[in-house]
DSSP file (Angstrom, degrees, kcal/mol; ACC not computed):
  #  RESIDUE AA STRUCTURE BP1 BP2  ACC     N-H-->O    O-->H-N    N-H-->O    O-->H-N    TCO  KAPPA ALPHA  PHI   PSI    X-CA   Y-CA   Z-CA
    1    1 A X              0   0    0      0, 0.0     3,-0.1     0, 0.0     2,-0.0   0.000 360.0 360.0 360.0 112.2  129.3  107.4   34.5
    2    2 A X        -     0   0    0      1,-0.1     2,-1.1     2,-0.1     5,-0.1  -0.037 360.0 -50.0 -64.9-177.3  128.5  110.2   36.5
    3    3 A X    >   -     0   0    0      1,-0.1     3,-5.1     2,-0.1     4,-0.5  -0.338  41.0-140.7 -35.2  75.8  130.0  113.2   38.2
    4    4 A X  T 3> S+     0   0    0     -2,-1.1     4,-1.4     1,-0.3     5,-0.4   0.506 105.0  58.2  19.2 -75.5  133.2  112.4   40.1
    5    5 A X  H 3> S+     0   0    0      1,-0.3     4,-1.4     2,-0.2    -1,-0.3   0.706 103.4  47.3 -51.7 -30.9  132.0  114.7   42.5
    6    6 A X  H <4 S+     0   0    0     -3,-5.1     3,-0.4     2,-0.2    -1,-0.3   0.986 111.8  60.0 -59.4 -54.9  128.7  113.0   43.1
    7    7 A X  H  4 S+     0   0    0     -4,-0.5    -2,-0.2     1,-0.3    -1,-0.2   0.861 120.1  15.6 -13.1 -91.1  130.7  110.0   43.4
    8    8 A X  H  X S-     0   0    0     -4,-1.4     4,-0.7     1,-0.2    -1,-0.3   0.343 109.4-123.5 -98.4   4.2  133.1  110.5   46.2
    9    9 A X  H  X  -     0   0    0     -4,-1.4     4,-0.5    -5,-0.4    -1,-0.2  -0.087  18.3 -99.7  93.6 164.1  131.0  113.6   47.6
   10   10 A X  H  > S+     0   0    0      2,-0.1     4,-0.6     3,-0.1    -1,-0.2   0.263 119.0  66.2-124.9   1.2  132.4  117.3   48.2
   11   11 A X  H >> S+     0   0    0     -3,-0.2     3,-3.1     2,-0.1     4,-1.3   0.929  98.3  55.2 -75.6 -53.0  132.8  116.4   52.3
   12   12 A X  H >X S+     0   0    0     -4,-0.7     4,-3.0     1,-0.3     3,-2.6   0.886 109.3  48.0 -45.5 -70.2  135.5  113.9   51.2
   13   13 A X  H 3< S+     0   0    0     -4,-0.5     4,-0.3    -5,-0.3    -1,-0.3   0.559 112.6  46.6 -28.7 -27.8  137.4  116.9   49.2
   14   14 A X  H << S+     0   0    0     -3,-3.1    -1,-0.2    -4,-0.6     4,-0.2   0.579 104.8  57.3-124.2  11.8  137.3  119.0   51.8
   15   15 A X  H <X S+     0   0    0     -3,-2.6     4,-0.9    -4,-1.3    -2,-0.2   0.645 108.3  58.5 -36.3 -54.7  138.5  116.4   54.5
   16   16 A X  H  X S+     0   0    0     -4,-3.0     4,-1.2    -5,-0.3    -2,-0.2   0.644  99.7  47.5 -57.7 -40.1  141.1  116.3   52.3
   17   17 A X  H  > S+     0   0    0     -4,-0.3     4,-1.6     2,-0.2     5,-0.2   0.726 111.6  52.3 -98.0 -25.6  142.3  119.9   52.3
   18   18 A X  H  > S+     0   0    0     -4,-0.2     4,-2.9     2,-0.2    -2,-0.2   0.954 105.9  53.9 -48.4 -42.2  142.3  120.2   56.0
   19   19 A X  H  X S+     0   0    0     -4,-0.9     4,-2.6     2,-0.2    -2,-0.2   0.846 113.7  37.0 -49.4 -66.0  144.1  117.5   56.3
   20   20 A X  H  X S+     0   0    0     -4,-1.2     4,-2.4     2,-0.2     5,-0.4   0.834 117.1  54.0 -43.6 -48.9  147.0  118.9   53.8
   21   21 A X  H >X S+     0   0    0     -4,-1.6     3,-3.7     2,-0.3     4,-1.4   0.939 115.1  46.4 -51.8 -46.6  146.5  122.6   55.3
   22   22 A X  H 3X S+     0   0    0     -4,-2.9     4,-1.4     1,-0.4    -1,-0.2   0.731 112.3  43.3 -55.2 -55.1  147.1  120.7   58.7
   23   23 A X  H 3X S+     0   0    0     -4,-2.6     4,-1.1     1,-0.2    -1,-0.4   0.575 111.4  53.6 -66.7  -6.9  149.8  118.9   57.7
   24   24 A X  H <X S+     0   0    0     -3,-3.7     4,-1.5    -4,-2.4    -2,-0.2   0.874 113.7  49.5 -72.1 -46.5  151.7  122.3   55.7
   25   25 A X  H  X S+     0   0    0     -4,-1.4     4,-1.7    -5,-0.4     5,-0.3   0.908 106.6  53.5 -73.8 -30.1  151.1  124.2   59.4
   26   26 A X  H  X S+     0   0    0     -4,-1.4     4,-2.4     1,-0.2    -1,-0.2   0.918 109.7  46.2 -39.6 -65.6  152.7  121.3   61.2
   27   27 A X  H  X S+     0   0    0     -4,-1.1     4,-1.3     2,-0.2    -1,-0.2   0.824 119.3  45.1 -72.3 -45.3  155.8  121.6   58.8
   28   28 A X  H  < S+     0   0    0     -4,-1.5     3,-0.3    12,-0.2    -1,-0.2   0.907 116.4  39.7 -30.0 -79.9  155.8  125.6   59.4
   29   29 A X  H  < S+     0   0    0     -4,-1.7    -1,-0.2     1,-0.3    -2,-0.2   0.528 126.5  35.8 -93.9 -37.6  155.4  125.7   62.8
   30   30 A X  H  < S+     0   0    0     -4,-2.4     2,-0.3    -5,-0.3    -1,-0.3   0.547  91.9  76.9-123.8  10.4  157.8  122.7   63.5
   31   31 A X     <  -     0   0    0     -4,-1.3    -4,-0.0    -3,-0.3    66,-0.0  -0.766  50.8-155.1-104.1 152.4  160.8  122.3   61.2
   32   32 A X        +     0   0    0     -2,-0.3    66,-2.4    66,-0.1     2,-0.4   0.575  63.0 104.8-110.5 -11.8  163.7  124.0   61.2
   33   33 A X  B  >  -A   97   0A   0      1,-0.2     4,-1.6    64,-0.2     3,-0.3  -0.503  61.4-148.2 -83.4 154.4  164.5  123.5   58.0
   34   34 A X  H  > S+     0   0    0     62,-2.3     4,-2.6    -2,-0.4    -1,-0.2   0.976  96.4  42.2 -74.2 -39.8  164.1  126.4   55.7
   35   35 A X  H  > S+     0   0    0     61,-0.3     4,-0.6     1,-0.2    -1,-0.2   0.756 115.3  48.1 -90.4  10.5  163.2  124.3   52.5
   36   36 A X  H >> S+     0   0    0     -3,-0.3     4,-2.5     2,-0.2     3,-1.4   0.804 109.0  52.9 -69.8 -51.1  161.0  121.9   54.2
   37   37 A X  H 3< S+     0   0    0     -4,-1.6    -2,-0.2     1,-0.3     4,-0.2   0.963 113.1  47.6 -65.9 -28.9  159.2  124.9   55.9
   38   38 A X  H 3< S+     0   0    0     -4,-2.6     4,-0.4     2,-0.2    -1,-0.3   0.615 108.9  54.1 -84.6 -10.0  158.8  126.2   52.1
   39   39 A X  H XX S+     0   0    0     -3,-1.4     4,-1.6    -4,-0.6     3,-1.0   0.817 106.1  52.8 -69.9 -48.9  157.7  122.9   51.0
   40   40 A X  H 3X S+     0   0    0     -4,-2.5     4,-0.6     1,-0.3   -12,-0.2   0.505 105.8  50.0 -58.2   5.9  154.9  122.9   53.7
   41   41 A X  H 3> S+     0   0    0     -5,-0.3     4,-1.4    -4,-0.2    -1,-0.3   0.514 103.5  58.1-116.4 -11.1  153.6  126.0   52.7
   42   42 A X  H X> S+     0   0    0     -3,-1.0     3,-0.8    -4,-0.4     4,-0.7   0.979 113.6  47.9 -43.9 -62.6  153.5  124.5   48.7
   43   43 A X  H 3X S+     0   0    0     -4,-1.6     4,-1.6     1,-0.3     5,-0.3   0.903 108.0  51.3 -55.1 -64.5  151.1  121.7   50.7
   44   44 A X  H 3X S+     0   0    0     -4,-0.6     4,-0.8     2,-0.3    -1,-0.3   0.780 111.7  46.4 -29.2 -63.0  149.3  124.5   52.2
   45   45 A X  H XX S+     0   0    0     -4,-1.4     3,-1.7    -3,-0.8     2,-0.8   0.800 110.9  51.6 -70.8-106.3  148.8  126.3   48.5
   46   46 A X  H 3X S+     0   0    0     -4,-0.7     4,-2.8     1,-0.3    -2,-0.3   0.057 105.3  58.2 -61.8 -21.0  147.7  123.3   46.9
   47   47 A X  H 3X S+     0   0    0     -4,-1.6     4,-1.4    -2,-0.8    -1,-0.3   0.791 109.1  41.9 -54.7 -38.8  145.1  122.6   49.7
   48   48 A X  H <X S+     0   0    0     -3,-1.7     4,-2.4    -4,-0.8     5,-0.3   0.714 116.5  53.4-111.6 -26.1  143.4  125.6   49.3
   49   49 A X  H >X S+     0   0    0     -4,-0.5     4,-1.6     2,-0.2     3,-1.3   0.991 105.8  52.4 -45.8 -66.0  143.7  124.9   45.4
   50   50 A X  H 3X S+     0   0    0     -4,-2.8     4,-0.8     1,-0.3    -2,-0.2   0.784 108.8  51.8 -52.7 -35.7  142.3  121.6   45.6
   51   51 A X  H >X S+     0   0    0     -4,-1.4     4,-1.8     2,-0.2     3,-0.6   0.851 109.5  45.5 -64.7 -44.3  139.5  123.2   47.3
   52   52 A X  H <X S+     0   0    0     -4,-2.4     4,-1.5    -3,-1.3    -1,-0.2   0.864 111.8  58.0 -39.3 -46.0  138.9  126.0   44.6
   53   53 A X  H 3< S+     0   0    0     -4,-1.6    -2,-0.2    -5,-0.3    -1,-0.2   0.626 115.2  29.2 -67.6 -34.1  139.2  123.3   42.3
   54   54 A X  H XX S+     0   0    0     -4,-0.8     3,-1.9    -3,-0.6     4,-1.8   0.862 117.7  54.5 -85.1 -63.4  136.2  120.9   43.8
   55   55 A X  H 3X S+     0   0    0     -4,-1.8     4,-1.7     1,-0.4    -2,-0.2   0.896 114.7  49.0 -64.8 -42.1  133.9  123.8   45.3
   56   56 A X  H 3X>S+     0   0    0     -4,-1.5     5,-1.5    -5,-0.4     4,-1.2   0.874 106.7  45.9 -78.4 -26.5  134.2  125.0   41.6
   57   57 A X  H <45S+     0   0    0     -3,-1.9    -2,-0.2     3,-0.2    -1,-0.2   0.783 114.4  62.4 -40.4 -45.6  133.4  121.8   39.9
   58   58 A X  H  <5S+     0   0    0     -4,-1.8    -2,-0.2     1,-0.2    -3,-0.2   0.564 108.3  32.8   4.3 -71.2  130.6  122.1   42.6
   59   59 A X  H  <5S-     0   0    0     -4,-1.7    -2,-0.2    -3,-0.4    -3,-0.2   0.653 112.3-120.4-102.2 -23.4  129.0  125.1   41.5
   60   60 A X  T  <5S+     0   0    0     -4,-1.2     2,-0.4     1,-0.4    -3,-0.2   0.949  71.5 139.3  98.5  73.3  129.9  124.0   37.5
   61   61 A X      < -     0   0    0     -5,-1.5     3,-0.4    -6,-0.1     4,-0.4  -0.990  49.7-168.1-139.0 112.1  131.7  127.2   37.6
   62   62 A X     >  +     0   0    0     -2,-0.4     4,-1.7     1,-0.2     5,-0.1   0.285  66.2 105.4-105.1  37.5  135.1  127.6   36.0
   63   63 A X  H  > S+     0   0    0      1,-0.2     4,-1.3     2,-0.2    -1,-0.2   0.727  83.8  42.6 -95.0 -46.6  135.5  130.7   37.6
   64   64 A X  H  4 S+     0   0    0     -3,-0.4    -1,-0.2     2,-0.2    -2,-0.1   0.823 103.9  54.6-106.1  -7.9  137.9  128.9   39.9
   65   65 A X  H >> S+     0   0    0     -4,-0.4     4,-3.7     2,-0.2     3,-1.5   0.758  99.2  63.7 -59.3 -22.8  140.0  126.9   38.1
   66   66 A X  H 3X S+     0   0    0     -4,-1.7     4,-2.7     1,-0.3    -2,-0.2   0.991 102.2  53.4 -63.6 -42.9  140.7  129.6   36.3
   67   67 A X  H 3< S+     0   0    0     -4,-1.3    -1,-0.3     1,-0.3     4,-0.3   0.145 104.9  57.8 -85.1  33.4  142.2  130.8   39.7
   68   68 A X  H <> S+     0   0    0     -3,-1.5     4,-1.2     2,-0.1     5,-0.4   0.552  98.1  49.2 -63.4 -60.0  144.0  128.1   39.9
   69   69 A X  H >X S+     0   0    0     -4,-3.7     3,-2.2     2,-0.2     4,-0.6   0.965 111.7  52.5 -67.8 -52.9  145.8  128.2   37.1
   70   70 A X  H >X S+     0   0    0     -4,-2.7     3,-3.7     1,-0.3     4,-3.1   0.965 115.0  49.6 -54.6 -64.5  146.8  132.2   37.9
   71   71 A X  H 34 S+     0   0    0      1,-0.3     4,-0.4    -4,-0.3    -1,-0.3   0.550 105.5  48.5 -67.9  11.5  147.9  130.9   41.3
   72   72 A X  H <X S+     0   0    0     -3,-2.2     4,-0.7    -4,-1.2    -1,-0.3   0.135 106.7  58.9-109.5   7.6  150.0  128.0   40.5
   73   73 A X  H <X S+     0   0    0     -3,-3.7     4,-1.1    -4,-0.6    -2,-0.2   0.811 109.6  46.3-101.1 -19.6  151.9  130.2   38.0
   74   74 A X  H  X S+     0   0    0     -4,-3.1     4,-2.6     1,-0.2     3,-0.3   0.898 108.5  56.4 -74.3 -30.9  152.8  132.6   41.0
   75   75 A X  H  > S+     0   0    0     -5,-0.4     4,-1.4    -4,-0.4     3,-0.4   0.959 101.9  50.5 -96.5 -32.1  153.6  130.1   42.7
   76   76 A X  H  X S+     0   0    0     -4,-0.7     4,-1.2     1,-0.3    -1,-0.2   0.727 113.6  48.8 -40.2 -33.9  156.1  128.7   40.3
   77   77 A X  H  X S+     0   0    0     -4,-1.1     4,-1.8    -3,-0.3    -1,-0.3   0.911 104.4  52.0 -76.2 -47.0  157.5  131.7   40.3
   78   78 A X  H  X S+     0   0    0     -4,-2.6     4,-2.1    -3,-0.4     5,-0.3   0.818 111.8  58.0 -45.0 -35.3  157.6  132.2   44.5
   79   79 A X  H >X S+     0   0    0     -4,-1.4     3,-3.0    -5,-0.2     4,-1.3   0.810 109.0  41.0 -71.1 -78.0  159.5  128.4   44.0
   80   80 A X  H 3X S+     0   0    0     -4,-1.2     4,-2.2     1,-0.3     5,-0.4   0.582 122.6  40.3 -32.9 -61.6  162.5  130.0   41.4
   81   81 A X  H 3X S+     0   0    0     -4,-1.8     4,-2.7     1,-0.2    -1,-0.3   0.894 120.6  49.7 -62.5 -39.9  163.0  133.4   43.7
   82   82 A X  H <X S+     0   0    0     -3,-3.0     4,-2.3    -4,-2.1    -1,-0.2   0.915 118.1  32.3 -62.4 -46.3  162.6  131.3   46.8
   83   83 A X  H  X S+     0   0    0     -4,-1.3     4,-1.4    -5,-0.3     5,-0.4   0.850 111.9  59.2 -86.3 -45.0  164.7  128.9   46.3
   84   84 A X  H >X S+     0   0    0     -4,-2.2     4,-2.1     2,-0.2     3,-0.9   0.990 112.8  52.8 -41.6 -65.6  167.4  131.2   44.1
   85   85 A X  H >X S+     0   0    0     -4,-2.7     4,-1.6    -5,-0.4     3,-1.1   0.946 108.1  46.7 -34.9 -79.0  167.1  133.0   47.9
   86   86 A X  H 3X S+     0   0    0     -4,-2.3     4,-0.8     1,-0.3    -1,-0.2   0.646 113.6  49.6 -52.6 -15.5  168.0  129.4   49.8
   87   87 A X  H <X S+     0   0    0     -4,-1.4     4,-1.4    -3,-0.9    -1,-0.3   0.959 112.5  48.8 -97.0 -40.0  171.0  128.8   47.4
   88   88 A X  H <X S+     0   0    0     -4,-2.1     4,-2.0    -3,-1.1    -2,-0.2   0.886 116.4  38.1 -64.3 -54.0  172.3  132.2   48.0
   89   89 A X  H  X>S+     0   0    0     -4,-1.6     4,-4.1     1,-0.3     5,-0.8   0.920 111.1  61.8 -49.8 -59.6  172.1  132.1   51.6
   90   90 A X  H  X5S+     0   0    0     -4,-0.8     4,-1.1    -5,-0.3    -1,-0.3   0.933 102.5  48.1 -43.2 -44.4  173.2  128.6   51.5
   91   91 A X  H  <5S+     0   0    0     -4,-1.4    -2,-0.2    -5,-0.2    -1,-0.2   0.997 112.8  59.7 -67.5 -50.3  176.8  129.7   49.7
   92   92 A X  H  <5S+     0   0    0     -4,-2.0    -2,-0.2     1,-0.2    -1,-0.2   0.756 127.4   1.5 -42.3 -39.1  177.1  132.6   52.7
   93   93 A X  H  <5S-     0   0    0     -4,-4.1    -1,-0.2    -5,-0.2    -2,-0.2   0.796  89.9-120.5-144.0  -8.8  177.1  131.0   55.1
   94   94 A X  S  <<S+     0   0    0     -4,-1.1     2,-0.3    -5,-0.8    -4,-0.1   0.225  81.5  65.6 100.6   6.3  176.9  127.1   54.7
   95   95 A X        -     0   0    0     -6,-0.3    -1,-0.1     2,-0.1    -2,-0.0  -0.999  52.6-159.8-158.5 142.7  173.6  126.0   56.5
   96   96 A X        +     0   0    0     -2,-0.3   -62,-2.3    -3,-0.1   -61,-0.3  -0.260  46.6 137.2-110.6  42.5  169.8  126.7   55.7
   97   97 A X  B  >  -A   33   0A   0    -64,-0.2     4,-2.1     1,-0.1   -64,-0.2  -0.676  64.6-126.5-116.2 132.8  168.7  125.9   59.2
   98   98 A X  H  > S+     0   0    0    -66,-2.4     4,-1.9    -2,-0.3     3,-0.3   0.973 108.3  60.9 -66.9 -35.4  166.0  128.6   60.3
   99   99 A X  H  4 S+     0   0    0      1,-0.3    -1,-0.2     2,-0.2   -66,-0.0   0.925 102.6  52.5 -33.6 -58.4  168.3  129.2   63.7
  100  100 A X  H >4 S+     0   0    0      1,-0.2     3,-2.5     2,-0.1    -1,-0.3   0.833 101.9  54.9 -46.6 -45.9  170.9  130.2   61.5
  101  101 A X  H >< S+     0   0    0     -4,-2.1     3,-3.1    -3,-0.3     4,-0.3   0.993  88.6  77.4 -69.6 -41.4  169.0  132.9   59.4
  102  102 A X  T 3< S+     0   0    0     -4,-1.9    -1,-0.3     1,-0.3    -2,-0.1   0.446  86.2  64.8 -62.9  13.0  168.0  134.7   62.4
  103  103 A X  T <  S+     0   0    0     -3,-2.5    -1,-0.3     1,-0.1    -2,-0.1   0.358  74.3  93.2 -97.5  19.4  171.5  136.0   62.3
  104  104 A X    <   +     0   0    0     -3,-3.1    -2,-0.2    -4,-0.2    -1,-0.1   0.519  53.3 135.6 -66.1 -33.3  170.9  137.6   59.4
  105  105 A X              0   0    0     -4,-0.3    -3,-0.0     1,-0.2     0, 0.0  -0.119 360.0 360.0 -24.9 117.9  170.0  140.7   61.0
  106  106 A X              0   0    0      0, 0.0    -1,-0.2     0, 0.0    -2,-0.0   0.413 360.0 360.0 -81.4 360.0  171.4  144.0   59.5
């Protein structure tokens, strides 16, 4: 058995993370909810993972998984604060709907 990558190719992989970004900017750009719009931009960061994650398999390099693994521990950390943020909001005022926050102004 060879190399995955040979296998299925490193165009497929990066078909694949366009695809995800696309769908992450879609969810931005066009939901109003806040933690949908912070789950599309998780999709978003894992696109551009997955892509570190082939183009480095790629090159036989672990020079980017390793930066993978740093950025999915930030990002675990971005979830807790983010969502600790959404719960807070959420008690204040009763709705996490991005319309709503933009009265948030001080």
């Amino acid at each position: 058995m060879g190399n995955i990558l040979n296998q299925i190719g490193i165009e497929n992989y990066i078909f694949l993370c366009v695809v995800l970004f696309c769908i992450g900017i879609f969810g931005v750009l066009y939901r109003r909810n806040a933690i949908i719009v912070f789950m599309s931009i998780e999709i978003m960061l894992n696109a551009v993972n997955l892509l570190f994650v082939a183009f480095s398999t790629y090159h036989q390099d672990a020079q980017g998984q390793v930066f993978v693994f740093f950025s999915m521990a930030v990002a675990a950390a971005e979830v807790a604060v983010g969502l600790a943020i959404l719960v807070s909001i959420f008690r204040n005022i009763g709705s996490i709907s991005i319309d709503n926050l933009k009265n948030l102004k001080g």
